[in-house]
Jmol script that loads the backbone (N, CA, C; Angstrom):
load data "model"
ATOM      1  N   UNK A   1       0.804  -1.199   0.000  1.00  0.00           N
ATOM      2  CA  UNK A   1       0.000   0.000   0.000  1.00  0.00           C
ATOM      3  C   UNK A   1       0.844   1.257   0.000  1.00  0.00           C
ATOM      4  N   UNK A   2       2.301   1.201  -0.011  1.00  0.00           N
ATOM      5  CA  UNK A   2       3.284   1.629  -0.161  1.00  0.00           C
ATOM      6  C   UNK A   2       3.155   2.515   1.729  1.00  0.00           C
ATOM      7  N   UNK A   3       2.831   1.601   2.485  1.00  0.00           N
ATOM      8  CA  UNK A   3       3.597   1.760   3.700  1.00  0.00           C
ATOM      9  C   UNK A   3       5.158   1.958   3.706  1.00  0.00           C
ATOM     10  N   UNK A   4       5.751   2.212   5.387  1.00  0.00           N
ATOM     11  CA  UNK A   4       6.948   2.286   5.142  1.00  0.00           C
ATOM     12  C   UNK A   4       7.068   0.857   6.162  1.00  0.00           C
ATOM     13  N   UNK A   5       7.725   0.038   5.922  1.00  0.00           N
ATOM     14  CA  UNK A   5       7.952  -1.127   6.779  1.00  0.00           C
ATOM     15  C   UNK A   5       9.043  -1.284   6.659  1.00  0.00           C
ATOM     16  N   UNK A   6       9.733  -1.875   7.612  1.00  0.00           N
ATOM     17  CA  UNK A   6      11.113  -2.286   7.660  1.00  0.00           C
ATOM     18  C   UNK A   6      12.234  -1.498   7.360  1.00  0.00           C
ATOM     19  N   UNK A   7      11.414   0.270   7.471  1.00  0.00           N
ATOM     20  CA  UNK A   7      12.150   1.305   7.184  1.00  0.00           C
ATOM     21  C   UNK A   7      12.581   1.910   5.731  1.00  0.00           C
ATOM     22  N   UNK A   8      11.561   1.118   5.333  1.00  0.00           N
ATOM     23  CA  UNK A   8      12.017   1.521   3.361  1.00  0.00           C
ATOM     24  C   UNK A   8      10.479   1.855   3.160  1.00  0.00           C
ATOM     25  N   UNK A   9      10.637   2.632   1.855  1.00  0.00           N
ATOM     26  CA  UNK A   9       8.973   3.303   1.113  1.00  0.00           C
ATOM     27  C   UNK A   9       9.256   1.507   0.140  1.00  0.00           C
ATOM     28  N   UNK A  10       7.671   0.882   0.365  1.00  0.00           N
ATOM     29  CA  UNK A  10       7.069  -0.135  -0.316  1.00  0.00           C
ATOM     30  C   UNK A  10       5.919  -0.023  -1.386  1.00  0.00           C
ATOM     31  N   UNK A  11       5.532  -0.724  -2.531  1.00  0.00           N
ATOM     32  CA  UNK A  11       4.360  -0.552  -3.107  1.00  0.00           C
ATOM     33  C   UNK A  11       3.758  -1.320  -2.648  1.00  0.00           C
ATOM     34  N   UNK A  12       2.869  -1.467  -3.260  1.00  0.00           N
ATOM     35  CA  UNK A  12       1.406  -3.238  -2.624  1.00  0.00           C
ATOM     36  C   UNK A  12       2.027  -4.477  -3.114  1.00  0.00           C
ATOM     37  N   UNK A  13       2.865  -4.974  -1.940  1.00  0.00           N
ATOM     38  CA  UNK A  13       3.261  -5.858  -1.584  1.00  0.00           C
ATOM     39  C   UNK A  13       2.864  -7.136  -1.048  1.00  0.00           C
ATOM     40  N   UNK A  14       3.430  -8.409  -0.538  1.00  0.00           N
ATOM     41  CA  UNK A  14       2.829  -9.078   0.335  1.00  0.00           C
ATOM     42  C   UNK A  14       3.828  -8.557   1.780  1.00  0.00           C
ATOM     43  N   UNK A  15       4.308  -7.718   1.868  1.00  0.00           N
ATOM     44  CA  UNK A  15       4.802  -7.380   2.934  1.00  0.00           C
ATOM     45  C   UNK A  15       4.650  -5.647   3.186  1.00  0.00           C
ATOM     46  N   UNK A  16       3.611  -5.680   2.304  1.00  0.00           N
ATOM     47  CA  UNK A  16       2.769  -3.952   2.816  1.00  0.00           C
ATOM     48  C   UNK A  16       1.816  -4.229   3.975  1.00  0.00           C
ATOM     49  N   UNK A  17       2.035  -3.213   4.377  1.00  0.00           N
ATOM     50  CA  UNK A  17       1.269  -3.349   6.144  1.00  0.00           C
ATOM     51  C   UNK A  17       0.838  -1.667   6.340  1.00  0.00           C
TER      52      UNK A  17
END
end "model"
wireframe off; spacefill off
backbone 0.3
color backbone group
C-alpha cells in the first residue's frame, strides 16, 4: 500500500502493512 515497513517506502506488496 506503499507503507513504510522495515524502514524503506514499499508498493502493494505481500509485505505492505
Amino acid at each position: 500500500g506503499g507503507a513504510f515497513c522495515n524502514g524503506q517506502r514499499i508498493s502493494v506488496s505481500k509485505t505492505d502493512q
